[in-house]
C-alpha positions in Angstrom: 37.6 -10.3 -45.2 37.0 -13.5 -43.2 33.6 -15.1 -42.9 31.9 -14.2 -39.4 31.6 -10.9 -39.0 29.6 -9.1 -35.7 28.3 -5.8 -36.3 26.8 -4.3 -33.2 24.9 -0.9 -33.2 26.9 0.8 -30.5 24.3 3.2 -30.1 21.5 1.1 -29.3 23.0 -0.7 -26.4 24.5 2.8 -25.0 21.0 3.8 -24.5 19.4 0.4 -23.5 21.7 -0.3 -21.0 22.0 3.2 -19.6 18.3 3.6 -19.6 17.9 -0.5 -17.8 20.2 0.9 -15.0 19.4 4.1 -14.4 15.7 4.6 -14.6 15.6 5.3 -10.5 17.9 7.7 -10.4 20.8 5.3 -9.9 23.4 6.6 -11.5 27.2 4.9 -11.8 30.5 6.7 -11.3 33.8 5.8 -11.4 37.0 6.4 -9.3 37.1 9.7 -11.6 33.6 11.0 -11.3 33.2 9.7 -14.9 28.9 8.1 -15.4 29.8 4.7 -16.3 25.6 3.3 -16.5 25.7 3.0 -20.2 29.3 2.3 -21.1 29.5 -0.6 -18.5 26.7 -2.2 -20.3 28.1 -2.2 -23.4 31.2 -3.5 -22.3 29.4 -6.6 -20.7 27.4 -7.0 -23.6 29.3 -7.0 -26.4 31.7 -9.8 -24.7 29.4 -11.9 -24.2 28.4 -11.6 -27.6 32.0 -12.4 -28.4 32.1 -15.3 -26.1 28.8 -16.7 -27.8 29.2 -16.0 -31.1 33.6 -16.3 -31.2 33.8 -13.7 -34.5 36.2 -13.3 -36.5 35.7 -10.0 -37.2 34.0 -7.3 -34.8 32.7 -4.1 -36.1 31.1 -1.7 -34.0 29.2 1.5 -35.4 28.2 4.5 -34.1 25.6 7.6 -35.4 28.1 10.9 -35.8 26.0 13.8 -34.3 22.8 14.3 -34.7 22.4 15.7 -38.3 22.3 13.6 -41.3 21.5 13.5 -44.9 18.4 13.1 -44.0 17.7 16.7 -42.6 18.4 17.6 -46.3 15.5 15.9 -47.5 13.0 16.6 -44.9 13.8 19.3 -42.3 11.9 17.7 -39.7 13.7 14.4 -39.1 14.0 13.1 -35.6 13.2 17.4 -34.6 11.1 15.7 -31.8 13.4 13.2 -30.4 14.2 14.1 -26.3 17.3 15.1 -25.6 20.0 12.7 -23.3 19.8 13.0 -20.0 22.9 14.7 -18.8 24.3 11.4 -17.1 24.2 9.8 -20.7 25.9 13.0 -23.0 29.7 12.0 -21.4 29.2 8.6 -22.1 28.7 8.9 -26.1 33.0 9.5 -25.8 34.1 7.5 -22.9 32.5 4.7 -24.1 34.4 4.7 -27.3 37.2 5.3 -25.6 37.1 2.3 -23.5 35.8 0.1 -26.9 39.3 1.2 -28.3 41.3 0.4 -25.5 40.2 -2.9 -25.5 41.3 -3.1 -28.9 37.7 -3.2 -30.8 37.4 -1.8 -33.9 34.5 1.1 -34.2 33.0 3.1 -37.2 31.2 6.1 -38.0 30.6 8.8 -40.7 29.6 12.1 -40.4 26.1 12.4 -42.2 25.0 9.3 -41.9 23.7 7.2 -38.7 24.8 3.5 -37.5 22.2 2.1 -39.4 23.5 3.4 -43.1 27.0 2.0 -42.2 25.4 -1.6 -41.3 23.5 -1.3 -44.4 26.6 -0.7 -46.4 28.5 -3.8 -44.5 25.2 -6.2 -45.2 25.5 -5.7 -48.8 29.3 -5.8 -48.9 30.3 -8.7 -46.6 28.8 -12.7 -46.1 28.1 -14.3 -43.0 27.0 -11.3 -40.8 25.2 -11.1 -37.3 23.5 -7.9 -36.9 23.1 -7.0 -33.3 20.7 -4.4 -32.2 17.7 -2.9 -30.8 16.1 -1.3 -34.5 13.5 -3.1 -35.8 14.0 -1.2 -39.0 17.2 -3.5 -39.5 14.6 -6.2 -40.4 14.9 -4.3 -44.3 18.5 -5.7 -44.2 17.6 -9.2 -43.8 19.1 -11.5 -47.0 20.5 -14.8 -47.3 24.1 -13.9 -46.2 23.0 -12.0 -42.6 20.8 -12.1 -39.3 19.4 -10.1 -37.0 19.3 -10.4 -33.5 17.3 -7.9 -31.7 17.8 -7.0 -28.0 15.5 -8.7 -25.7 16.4 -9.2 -22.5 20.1 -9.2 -21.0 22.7 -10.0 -22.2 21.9 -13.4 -23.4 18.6 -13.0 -24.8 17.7 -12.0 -28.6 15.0 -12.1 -30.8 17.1 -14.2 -33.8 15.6 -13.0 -37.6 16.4 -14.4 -40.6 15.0 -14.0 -44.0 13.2 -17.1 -44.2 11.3 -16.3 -40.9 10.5 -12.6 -41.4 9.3 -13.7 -44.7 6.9 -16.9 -43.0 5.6 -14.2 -40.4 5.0 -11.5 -42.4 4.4 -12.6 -46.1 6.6 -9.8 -47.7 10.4 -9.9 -48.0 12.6 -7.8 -46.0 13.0 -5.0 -48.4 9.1 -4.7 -48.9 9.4 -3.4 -45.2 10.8 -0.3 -46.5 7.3 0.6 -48.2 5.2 -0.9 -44.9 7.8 1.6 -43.0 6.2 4.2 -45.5 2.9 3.8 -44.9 2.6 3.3 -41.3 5.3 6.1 -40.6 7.8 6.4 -37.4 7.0 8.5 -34.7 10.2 8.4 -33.1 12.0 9.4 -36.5 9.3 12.3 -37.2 7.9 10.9 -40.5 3.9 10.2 -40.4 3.5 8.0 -43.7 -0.5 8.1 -44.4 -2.6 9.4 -41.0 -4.8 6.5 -40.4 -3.0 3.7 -41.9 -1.4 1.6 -39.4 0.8 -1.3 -39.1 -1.8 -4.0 -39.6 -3.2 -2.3 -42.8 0.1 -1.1 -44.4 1.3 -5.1 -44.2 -2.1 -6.1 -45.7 -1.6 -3.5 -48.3 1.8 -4.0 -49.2 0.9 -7.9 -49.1 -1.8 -7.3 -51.6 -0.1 -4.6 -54.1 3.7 -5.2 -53.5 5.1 -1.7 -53.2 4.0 1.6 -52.5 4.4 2.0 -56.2 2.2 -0.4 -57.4 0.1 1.1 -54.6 -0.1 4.3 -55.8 -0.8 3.0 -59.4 -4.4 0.8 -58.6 -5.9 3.3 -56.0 -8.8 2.5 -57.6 -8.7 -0.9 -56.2 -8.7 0.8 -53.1 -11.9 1.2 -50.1 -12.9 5.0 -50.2 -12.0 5.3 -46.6 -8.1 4.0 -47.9 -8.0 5.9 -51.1 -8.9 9.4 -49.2 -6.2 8.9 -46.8 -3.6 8.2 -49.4 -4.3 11.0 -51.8 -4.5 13.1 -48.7 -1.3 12.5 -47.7 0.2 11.3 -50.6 3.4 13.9 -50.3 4.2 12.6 -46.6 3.9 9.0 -47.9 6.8 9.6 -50.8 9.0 11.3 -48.6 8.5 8.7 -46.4 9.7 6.3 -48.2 12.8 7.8 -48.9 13.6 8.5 -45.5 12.3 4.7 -44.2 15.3 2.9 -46.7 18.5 2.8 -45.0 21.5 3.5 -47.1 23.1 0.8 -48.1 26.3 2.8 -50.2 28.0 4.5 -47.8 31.5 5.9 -48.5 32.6 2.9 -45.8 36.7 2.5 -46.1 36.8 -1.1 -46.8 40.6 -1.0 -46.4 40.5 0.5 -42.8 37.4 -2.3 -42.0 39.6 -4.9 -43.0 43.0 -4.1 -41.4 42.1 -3.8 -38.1 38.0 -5.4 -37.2 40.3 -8.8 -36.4 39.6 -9.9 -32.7 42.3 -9.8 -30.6 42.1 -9.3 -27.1 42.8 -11.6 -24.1 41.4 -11.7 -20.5 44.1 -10.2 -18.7 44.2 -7.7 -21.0 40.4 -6.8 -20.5 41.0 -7.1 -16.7 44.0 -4.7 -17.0 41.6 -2.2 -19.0 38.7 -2.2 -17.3 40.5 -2.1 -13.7 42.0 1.1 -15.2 39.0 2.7 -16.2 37.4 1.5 -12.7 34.6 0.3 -14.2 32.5 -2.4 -11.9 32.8 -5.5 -13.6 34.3 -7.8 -11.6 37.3 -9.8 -12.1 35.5 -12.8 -11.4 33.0 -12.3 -14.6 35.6 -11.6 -16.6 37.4 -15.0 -15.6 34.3 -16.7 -16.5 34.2 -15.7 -20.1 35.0 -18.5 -22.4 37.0 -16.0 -24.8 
């Protein structure tokens, strides 16, 4: 595969822009009473990221249900997460389907989420811009890839590297995994260690290097720190395992590299999106520098 490669986590800009345009109530419907909030959005977006970044290679991935691997190791993963609004649930489909029509290549595997895939195509590929709203994609960072992380619009990111999260943080990208295990993630239903928040778990993981070497020097440990980590000691290991995205997926290479080439033209998008009816105007699509 070519150098240049775009991944975009589908799934995270579904729900950011759905979520940016919708939040009053205002929801978007087509000519055939299809919600269009989030897939719009995602259209928008990820041409201007082409028109910015000009790709060689675009890969967009999506999560495949709501079940994963991970619900064999620990039953309780993501059990708490809200369910879509039902404006958003059609849009998971149509907005793949409009993504193919334009000729974009997409990816998913059953058991595992968007993240495991880009995982996989960081390790496998140089020359990669990660785009996406996940800070946990930080773990990913190496000398081959980057991570821009949603900020604002369309046009705004917050650009990471490996030499910057390393001068901010003072650990390297895959020590993140272990800070990821101590804090815990709410929103992904693993605790880590009750009590031990993101300040501490970078100061620990600064000082010891891994929850590993953690667990081995407790000793070294406050008596406040030490209780907490004994006491939760179980919820911290399983933690961990669920805080690493996979990074060995069963990706088909072959099927990533026949058809992630970038080919579309303006007329065509026009054409496409005039026969979805989707609201983006002819005029913005002219604009693009594609």
């Amino acid at each position: 595969m070519n150098n240049n490669i775009l991944v975009v986590d589908g799934m995270a800009l579904l729900f950011r822009h759905f979520y940016a345009t919708s939040f009053r109530q205002q929801f978007m419907y087509n000519a055939y009473d299809r919600p269009t909030n989030g897939v719009q959005g995602v259209v928008r977006h990820v041409l201007k990221l082409v028109e910015t970044l000009r790709p060689q290679q675009l890969i967009i991935t999506w999560d495949m249900g709501s079940q994963t691997v991970r619900n064999e190791w620990f039953a309780d993963y993501k059990k708490d997460r809200v369910a879509p609004p039902d404006e958003l649930i059609p849009q998971f489909d149509y907005v793949k389907e409009v993504l193919d029509d334009l000729n974009m290549f997409q990816i998913g595997l059953k058991g595992y989420e968007a993240d495991d895939i880009i995982g996989t195509l960081s390790k496998t590929y140089k020359d990669i811009v990660i785009v996406s709203g996940d800070r946990d994609l930080l773990q990913l960072l190496d000398e081959d890839n980057a991570l821009w992380l949603t900020k604002k619009g369309y046009t705004v990111y917050d650009q990471y590297t490996k030499a910057r999260f390393e001068a901010e943080h003072g650990i390297t990208p895959d020590q993140f995994i272990d800070v990821k295990a101590l804090m815990g993630d709410a929103s992904d239903g693993y605790k880590g260690v009750k009590g031990i928040g993101e300040k501490t778990a970078f100061k620990l993981i600064r000082e010891f290097g891994s929850v590993e070497d953690l667990l081995l020097n407790l000793d070294q440990l406050t008596p406040a720190v030490r209780t907490k980590i004994e006491t939760d000691i179980d919820s911290l290991k399983i933690s961990h395992r669920l805080a690493r995205i996979i990074t060995d997926v069963p990706v088909d290479l072959d099927l990533v590299e026949s058809r992630s080439t970038l080919n579309i033209s303006k007329p065509e998008i026009q054409t496409i999106l005039d026969a979805h009816d989707l609201k983006i105007s002819s005029k913005y699509v002219q604009t693009l520098d594609l």
